[in-house]
Structure formats: structure tokens, C-alpha cells
N, C-alpha and C positions, 0 to 999 in steps of 0.2 A: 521370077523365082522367089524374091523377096516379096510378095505379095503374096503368093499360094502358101509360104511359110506364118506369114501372119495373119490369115486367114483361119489356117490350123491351127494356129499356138495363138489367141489373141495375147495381145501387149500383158505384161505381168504375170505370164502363165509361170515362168525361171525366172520372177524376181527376189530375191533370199527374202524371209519373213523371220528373222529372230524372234526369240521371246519364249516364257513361260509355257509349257506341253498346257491342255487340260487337266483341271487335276483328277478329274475321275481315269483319265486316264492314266496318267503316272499311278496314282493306287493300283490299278487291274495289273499295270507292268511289275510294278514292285512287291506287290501279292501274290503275282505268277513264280517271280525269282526265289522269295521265300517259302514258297511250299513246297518247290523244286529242290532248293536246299535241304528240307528236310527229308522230302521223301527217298530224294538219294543216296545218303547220309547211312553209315551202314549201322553205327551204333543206334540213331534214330529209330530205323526200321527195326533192329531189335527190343528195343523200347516201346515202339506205339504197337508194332502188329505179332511180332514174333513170339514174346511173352507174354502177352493178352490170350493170344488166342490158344496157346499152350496153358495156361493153366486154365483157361474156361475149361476146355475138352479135360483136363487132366482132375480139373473139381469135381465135373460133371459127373465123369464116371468113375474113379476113386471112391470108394464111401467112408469120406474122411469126416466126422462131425455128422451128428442129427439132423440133418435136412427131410424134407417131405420130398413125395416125388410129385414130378419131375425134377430131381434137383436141381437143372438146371434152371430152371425159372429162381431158383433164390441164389445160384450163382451169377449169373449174369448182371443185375444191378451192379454189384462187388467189383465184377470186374472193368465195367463202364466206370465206374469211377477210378478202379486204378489205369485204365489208359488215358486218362483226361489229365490224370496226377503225371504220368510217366511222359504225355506229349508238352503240356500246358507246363508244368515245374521242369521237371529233370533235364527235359531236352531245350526247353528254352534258361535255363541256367547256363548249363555248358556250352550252349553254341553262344549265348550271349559273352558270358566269360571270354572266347577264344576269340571272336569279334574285336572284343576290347585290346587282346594282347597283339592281335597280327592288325590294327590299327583300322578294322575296318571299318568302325561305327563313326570313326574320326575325318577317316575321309570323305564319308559319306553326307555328313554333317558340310561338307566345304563343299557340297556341290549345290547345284540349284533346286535338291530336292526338299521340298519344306520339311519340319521336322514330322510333325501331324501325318506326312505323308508315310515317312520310317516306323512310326511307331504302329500307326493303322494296318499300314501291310506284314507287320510282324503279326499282329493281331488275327488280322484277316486270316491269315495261312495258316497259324496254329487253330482257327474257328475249322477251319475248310480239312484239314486235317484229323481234325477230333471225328468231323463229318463224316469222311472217310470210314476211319474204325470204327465208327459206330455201325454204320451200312457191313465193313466186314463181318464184323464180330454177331452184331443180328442176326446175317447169311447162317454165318457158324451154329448160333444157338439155335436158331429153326430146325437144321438137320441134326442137331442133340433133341427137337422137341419141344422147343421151349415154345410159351403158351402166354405171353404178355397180354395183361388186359389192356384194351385197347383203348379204350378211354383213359390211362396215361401216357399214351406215347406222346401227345403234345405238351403237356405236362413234363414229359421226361427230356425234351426236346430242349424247353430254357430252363430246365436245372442243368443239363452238360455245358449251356452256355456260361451261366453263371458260376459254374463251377471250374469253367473253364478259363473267366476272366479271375477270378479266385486265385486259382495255383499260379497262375501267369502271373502276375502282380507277384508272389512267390519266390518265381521264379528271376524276374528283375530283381528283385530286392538281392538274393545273392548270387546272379552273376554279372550285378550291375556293382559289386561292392568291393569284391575278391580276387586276391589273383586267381588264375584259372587252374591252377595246380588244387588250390583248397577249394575251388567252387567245385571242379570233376570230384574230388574225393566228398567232400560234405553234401552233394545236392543227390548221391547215391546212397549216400547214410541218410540222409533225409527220407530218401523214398522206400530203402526197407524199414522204418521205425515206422514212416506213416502207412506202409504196406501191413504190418503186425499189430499196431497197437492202434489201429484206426480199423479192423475188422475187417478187412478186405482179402485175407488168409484163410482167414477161420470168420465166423460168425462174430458178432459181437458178446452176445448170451453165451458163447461160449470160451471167451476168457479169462483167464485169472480175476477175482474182484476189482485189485485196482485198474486193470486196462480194463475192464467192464467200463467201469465208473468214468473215464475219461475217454473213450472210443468217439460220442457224442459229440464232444466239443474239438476234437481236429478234423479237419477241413475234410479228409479223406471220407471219417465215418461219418460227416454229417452229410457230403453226396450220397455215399453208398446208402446211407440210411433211408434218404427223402427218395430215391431212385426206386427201393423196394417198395416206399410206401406207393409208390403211383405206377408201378409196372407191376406188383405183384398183388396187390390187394386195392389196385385201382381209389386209392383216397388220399386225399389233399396231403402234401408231405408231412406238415405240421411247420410249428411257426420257429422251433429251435434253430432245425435243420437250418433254415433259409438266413436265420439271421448269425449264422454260425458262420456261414460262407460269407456270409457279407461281411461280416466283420473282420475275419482272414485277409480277406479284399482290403477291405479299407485301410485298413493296419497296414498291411503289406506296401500297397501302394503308396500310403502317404508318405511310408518310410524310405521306399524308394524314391522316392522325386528328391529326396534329401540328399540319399548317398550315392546315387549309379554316376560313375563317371564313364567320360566314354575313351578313354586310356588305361 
């Protein structure tokens, strides 16, 4: 009997093997967790898909502001940038903030998971997420019509990235700083101010002078901007746009590595 057993099972088959997971595995798991989190997440889903897509179709056919037709082609840019702002900033503020207070970023930090691995799979899942809406909201605009030139869509593809590590960095910065009482109230004042005076409402040409003049240089309207330039009229964003987000970024970021605690 003990021989037919070890026959089947050679020596070391149930010997414990402690030690560190792979780490591409531990990312794929903790990438899996936080995308789940979001997607479940009810005010989230209001956030990334329920409001997106309600005001695409609501722009679309409203004839609110001078647009050309198909309006939706000059709607849609607008609103790819506000669900990158509403997934990447709002919703990673507030779930960051509430992490902070119910100790979860705390505890997670004392386990054997590296930190590169915490922070990647947060990353990861807000990428994979943006992914998502984008795929929805596309779906949406095709049956409004919509008519992307197609020689930006790869183009349009790493400005949502970039845009999306943008507002993130944003995003840490105040709910990596705040209690969660003022991060929930200020990262939603945040996002209607940069929903209004970043163009993503209305047109930019069509605001008051001074929100004209200053649309350009917040993070919102320099996506929405570069997004029009290469989904609607298929040409290079320009060099504003890009270095407007980057700088958002970098500011944002370096400022966070400063202040986010994880209590």
C-alpha cells in the first residue's frame, strides 16, 4: 500500500513550500480585487457609467450650444474625459479616503504584499476600468451616430491613459491627505467646477471669457481638448494639451508622495 502511494504521490508532492506568491501573480489578484471593488461599488457605478452615459445621449440630442451635426461626434471627446475625471479623480479620492479611515491601506501595508504591488493594482483596475467606459460609451455613441476618424483612435487610446494616470495622481493627492468627511464633500466640488469651467458641459468657445481663457489649462479641458483634436478632426493633439496633463501629473504626484498617509 505504501508503495502504490508513493508511486502516485512521489516524495515531496505535500511538502509545505512557504514563501513570497510570484509577483505578476499577486498583481493579476490584487488587480482582480480592485476592479471588483469599483465595479460593485454603487456610487462608483454612478460615477463611471450612469452619468456618462446619460449626458452623452442627453447632449447628443438636446440642442443645447452650436454644435455641427452629428453632434454627437463633438460630444463624445467631453464626455471620455469626464468619465476618466469621475473614475481616475472622484472615485479614487473617496474610496482612497474611506480605505484610510476603516484602516484598510494600513493593514494591508503589514502584509507580505509589496507596496509597488498595492499601488500597481490600484492603477491597473482604474486603467481596466476607464477601458471599460470607453468600450461602453463608444457602444452608446455609434447608435447616436457617431463617426470617429479612425486614424485617432490609437491616438485617443494614450491620451485616456495619460489622462488617466493625471487625475489619479489627483486623486491620491486628496484622498491620500484628508479626512474622508472633506475628501467625499471637496473631490465632488472638485468635479463639478472641473465638469463646468473645464468645458465638458458646454463647449469651451462657448463660455463666459474668463472660463474661455482658463478651460485649456485644467486637466479636464486639456483631455477633452486633445480628444477632439484626434477623434474629431483626426490631427495630432497639439503640444499644450499634453504638457498640461503632464504637468497636473507631476505636480499632483510629487505632492502626494509627500502628504498621503495611510491612516
Amino acid at each position: 500500500m505504501t508503495a502504490e502511494l508513493g508511486d502516485r504521490f512521489p516524495g515531496g508532492t505535500f511538502k509545505p513550500a512557504p514563501g513570497r506568491g510570484r509577483p505578476l501573480r499577486m498583481l493579476a489578484a490584487q488587480t482582480r480585487i480592485e476592479t471588483l471593488l469599483i465595479i460593485r461599488h454603487g456610487e462608483q457605478a454612478l460615477l463611471t457609467l450612469i452619468i456618462p452615459i446619460a449626458l452623452l445621449i442627453g447632449m447628443s440630442v438636446i440642442h443645447i450650444g452650436d454644435l455641427p451635426e452629428p453632434r454627437v461626434n463633438s460630444v463624445m471627446p467631453r464626455i471620455l474625459a469626464l468619465a476618466v475625471m469621475s473614475t481616475a479623480f472622484t472615485g479614487q479620492a473617496i474610496a482612497l479616503g474611506f480605505d484610510r479611515r476603516y484602516g484598510v491601506l494600513k493593514r494591508l501595508s503589514a502584509t507580505a504584499l509589496p507596496r509597488w504591488t498595492l499601488i500597481s493594482g490600484r492603477v491597473l483596475a482604474t486603467l481596466l476600468v476607464v477601458a471599460l467606459q470607453a468600450v461602453v460609451l463608444g457602444v452608446t455613441a455609434l447608435l447616436l451616430g457617431w463617426s470617429p476618424d479612425l486614424s485617432g483612435l490609437l491616438p485617443g487610446v494614450g491620451l485616456l491613459v495619460l489622462g488617466t494616470l493625471a487625475f489619479g495622481a489627483a486623486g491620491v493627492l486628496v484622498g491620500g491627505s484628508l479626512r474622508p468627511e472633506i475628501v467625499l464633500a471637496l473631490a465632488n466640488a472638485i468635479w463639478f467646477v472641473l465638469l463646468l469651467a473645464g468645458g465638458l458641459a458646454l463647449p469651451a468657445d462657448d463660455l463666459p471669457g474668463p472660463l474661455a481663457a482658463i478651460a485649456g489649462f485644467l486637466p479636464s479641458g486639456a483631455l477633452a481638448e486633445a480628444l477632439d483634436a484626434v477623434l474629431v478632426h483626426g490631427a495630432l493633439p497639439g503640444v499644450q494639451p499634453i504638457v498640461v496633463l503632464l504637468a497636473w501629473g507631476v505636480a499632483c504626484g510629487a505632492t502626494a508622495l509627500r502628504t498621503t498617509k495611510l491612516t
